[in-house]
Legacy VTK file of the C-alpha trace (Angstrom):
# vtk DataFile Version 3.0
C-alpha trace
ASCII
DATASET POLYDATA
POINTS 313 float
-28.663 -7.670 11.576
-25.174 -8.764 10.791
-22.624 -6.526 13.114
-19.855 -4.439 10.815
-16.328 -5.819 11.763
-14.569 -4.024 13.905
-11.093 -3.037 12.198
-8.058 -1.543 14.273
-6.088 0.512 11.749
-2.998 1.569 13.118
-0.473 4.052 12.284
2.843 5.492 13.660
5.009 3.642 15.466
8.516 4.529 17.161
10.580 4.188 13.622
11.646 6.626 11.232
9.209 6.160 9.191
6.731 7.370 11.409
5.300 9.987 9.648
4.970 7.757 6.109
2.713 5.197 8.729
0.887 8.004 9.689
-0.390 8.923 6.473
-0.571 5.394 4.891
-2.744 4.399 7.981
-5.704 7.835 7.401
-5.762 6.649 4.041
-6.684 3.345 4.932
-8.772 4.524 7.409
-10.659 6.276 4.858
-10.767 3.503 2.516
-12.151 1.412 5.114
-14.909 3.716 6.238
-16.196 3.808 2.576
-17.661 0.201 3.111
-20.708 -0.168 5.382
-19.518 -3.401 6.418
-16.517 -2.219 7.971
-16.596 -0.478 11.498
-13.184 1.775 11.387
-11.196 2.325 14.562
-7.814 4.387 13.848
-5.272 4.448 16.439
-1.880 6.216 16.437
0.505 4.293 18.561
3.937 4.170 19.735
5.081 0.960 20.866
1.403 -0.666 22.386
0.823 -3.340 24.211
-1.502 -6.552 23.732
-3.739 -4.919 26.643
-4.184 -2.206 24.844
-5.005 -2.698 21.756
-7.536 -5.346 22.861
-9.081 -2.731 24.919
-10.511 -1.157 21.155
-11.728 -4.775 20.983
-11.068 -5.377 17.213
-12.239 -8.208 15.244
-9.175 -7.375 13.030
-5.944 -5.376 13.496
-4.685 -3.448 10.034
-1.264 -2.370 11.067
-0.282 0.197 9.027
3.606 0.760 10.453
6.731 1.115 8.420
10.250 0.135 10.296
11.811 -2.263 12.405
9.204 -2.302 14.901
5.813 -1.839 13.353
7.232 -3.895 9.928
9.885 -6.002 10.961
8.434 -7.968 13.537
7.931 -6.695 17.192
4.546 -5.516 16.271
3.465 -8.619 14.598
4.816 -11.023 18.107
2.002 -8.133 19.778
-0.436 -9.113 17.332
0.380 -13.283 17.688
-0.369 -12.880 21.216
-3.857 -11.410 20.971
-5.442 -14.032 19.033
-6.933 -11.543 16.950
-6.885 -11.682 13.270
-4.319 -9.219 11.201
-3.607 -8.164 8.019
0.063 -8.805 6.767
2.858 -11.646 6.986
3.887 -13.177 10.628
6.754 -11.990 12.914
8.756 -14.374 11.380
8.409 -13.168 7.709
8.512 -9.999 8.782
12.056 -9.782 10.599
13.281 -11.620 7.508
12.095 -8.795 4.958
13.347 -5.671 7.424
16.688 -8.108 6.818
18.171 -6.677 3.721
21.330 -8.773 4.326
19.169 -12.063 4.584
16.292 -11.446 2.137
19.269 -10.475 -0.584
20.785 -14.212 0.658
17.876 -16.208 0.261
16.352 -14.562 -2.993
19.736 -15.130 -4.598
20.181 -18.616 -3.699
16.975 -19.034 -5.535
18.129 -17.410 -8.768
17.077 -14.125 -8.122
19.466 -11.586 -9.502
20.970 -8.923 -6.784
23.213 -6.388 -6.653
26.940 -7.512 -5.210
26.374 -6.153 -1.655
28.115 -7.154 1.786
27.561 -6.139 5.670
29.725 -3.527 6.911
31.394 -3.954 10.283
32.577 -0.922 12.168
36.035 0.692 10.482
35.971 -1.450 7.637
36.016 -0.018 4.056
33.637 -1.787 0.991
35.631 -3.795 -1.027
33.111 -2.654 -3.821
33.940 -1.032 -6.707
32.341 2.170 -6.250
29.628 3.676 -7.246
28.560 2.407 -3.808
25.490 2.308 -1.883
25.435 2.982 1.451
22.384 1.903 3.509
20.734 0.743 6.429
20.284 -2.915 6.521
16.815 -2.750 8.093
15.075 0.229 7.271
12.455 1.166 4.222
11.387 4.298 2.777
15.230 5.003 1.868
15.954 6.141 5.106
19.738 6.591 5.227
20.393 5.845 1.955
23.251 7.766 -0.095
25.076 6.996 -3.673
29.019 7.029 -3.067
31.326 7.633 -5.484
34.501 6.703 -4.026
35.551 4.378 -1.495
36.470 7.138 0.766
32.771 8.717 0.907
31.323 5.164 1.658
33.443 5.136 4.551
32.023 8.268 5.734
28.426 7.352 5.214
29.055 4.183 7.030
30.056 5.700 9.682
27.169 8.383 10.048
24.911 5.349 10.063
26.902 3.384 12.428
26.921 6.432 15.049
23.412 6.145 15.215
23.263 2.462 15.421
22.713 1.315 12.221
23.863 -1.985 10.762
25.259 -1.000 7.316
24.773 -2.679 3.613
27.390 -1.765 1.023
25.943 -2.394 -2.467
27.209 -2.460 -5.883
25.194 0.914 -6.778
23.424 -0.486 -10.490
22.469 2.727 -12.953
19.282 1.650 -14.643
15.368 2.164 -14.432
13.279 1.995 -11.314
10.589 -0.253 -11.541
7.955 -2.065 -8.637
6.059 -4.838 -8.651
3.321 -5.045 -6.280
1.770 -8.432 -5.326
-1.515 -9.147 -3.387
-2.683 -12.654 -1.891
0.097 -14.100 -4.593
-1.020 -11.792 -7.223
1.672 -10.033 -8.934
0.378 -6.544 -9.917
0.825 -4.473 -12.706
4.428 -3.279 -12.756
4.972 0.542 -12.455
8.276 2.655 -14.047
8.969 5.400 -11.328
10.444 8.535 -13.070
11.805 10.649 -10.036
12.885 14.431 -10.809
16.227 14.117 -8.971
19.162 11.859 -8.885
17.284 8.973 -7.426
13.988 8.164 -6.097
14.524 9.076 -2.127
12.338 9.744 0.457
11.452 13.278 -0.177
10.191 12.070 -4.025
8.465 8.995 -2.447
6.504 10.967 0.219
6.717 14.975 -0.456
7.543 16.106 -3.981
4.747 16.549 -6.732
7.253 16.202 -9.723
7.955 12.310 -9.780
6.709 10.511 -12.933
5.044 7.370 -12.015
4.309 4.904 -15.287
2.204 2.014 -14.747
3.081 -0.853 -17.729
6.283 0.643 -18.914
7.503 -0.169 -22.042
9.599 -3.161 -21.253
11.333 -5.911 -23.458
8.712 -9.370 -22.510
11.455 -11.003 -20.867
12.158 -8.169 -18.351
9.051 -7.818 -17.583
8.245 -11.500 -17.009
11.384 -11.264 -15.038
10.484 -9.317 -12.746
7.388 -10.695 -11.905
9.281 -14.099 -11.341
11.516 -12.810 -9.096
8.980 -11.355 -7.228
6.783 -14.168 -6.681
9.844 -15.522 -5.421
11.081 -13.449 -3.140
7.440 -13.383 -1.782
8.156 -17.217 -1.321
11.482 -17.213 0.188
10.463 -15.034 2.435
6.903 -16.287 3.846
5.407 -13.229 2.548
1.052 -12.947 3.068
-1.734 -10.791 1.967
0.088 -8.112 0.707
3.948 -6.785 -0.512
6.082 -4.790 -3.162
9.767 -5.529 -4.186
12.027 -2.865 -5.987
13.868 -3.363 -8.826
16.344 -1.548 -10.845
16.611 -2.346 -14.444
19.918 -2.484 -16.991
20.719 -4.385 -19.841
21.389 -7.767 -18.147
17.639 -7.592 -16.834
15.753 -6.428 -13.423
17.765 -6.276 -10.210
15.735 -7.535 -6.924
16.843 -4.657 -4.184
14.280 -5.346 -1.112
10.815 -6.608 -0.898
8.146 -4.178 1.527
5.825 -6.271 3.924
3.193 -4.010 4.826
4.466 -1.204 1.568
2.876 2.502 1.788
-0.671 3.666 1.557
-0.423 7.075 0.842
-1.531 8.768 -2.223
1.904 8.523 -3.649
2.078 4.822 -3.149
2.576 2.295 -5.421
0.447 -0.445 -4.443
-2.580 1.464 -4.873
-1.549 2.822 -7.790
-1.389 -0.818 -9.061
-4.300 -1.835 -7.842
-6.482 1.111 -9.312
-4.935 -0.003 -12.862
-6.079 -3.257 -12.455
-9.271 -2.196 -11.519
-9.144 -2.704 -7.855
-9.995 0.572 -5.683
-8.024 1.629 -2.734
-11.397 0.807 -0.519
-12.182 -2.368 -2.469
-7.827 -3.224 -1.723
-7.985 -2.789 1.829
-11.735 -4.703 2.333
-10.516 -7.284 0.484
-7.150 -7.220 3.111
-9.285 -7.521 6.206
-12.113 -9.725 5.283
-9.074 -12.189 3.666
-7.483 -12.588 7.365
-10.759 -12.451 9.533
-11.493 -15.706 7.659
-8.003 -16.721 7.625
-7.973 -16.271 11.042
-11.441 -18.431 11.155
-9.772 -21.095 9.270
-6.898 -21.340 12.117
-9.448 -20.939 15.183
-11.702 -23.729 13.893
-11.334 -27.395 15.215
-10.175 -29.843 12.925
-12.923 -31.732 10.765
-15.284 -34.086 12.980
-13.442 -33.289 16.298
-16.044 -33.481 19.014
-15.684 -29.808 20.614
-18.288 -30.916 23.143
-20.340 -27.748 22.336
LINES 1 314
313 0 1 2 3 4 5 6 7 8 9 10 11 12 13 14 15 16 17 18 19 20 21 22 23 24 25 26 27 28 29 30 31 32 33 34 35 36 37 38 39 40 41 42 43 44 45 46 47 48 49 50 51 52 53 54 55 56 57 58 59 60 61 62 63 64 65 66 67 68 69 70 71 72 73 74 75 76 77 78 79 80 81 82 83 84 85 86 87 88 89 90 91 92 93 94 95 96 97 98 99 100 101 102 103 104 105 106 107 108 109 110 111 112 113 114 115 116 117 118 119 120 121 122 123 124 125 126 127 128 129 130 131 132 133 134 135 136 137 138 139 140 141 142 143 144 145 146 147 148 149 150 151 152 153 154 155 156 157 158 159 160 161 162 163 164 165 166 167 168 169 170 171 172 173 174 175 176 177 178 179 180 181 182 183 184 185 186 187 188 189 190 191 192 193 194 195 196 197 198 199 200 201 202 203 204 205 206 207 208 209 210 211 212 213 214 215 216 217 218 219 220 221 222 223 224 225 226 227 228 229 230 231 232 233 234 235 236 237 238 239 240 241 242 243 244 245 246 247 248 249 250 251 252 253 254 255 256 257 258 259 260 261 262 263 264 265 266 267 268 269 270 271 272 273 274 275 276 277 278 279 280 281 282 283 284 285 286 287 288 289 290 291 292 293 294 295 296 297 298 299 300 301 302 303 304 305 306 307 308 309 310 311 312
């Protein structure tokens, strides 16, 4: 009888967007647990070590985190050094993406189009012309996020970010449509139109409120839309991006604007991916079977000796 595998879903983290991770990870959970060849073990963490998380011996880790640590690398150098396989890009793709300043660089360098932005240093003032946006340079979820409209209240939010030990993007803020484009295993998904209630789509609407309109295939002109899904493939490129991401886009009349690309995006019920996915036919426990079974035999791939190597076995 062929053992289930043995999947470590894990959730929570030491970030801000702990309690996002938290329910992204039950839902995967759940998923997971709907397909007999799948043995689930969920595991709220802070910040574990290798030890212990091989102690749940997994065949394959799901990391479910949002943040600088569970998304932006730290977790994924954990996850190198278990020789385990994992759903999700590598540390090195990872810190890159949770780098807002250096995704935006290397996705416009390849023609992607970006909103003017610079790093903030401590006491300096945006040379921007506001509307500004003020943000964190390596969180997700729109964690610290706020829409200036002077030069004066950029300051200010800079600051409150920098108190707290932010590093701080200034962005050209760009009035337009939201749109996201997920993308699976190099699959662009089908884009989705998000429609929040209030001023802009922040991490109450993403996570808490019941009012925001999500559209899946918005009405788009055909070269938007192709757009879009260029410039995501792209960034998913530049970046090293595997298995599974989103990027965010605002829309105007000059076309789609690339804001930030998600390496391990949300799994809650609000969530986009999903929401993709089941449009395209794809079920939320067909998505995340497909995720683990994809790097347990990526990870086989790696483990196995090259062709006609004597492994004196």
């Amino acid at each position: 009888m062929i053992q289930p595998t043995r999947t470590l879903v894990l959730m929570g983290g030491p970030d801000a967007e702990r309690e996002v991770s938290i329910m992204s990870g039950e839902q995967v959970a759940a998923a997971l647990r709907a397909d007999p060849g799948i043995e689930v073990v969920a595991l709220t963490v802070d910040t574990p070590t290798a030890r212990e998380l091989l102690a749940h011996r997994p065949d394959v880790v799901f990391p479910v985190l949002h943040g600088p640590f569970g998304e932006g690398g730290p977790m994924q150098d954990i996850l190198e050094s278990m020789h385990v396989a994992y759903v999700g890009c590598r540390p090195k793709a990872a810190a890159i993406a949770m780098d807002k300043v250096l995704t935006k660089t290397l996705v416009s360098a390849a023609g992607v189009l970006t909103p003017g932005s610079r790093e903030l240093h401590r006491g300096e003032a945006p040379d921007i012309a506001p509307p500004i946006v003020i943000k964190p340079a390596n969180e997700g979820s729109s964690v610290g996020l706020t829409i200036c409209q002077t030069t004066e209240q950029a300051v200010q939010a800079a600051a409150q970010l920098f108190a707290i030990g932010k590093r701080v993007l200034a962005e050209s803020y760009i009035r337009g449509r939201e749109i996201t484009v997920g993308i699976v295993d190099g699959e662009v998904l089908p884009i989705i139109e998000i429609v929040p209630a209030v001023e802009y789509y922040d991490y109450q609407a993403k996570y808490h409120r019941d009012d925001t309109r999500y559209v899946l295939d918005p009405e788009l002109p055909a070269a938007v839309a192709e757009a879009a899904r260029r410039f995501t493939r792209i960034a998913w490129e530049c970046v090293g991006c595997r298995d599974l991401a989103r990027a965010d886009f605002l829309v105007d009349e000059r076309g789609p604007w690339f804001l930030e690309i998600n390496t391990m995006p949300g799994m809650t019920t609000h969530s986009l991916v999903p929401k993709a996915a089941l449009h395209a036919g794809v079920t939320m426990t067909e998505l995340c079977a497909r995720l683990v079974r994809g790097a347990l035999a990526r990870f086989g791939e790696l483990a196995a000796p090259p062709a006609g190597r004597n492994t004196g076995r």
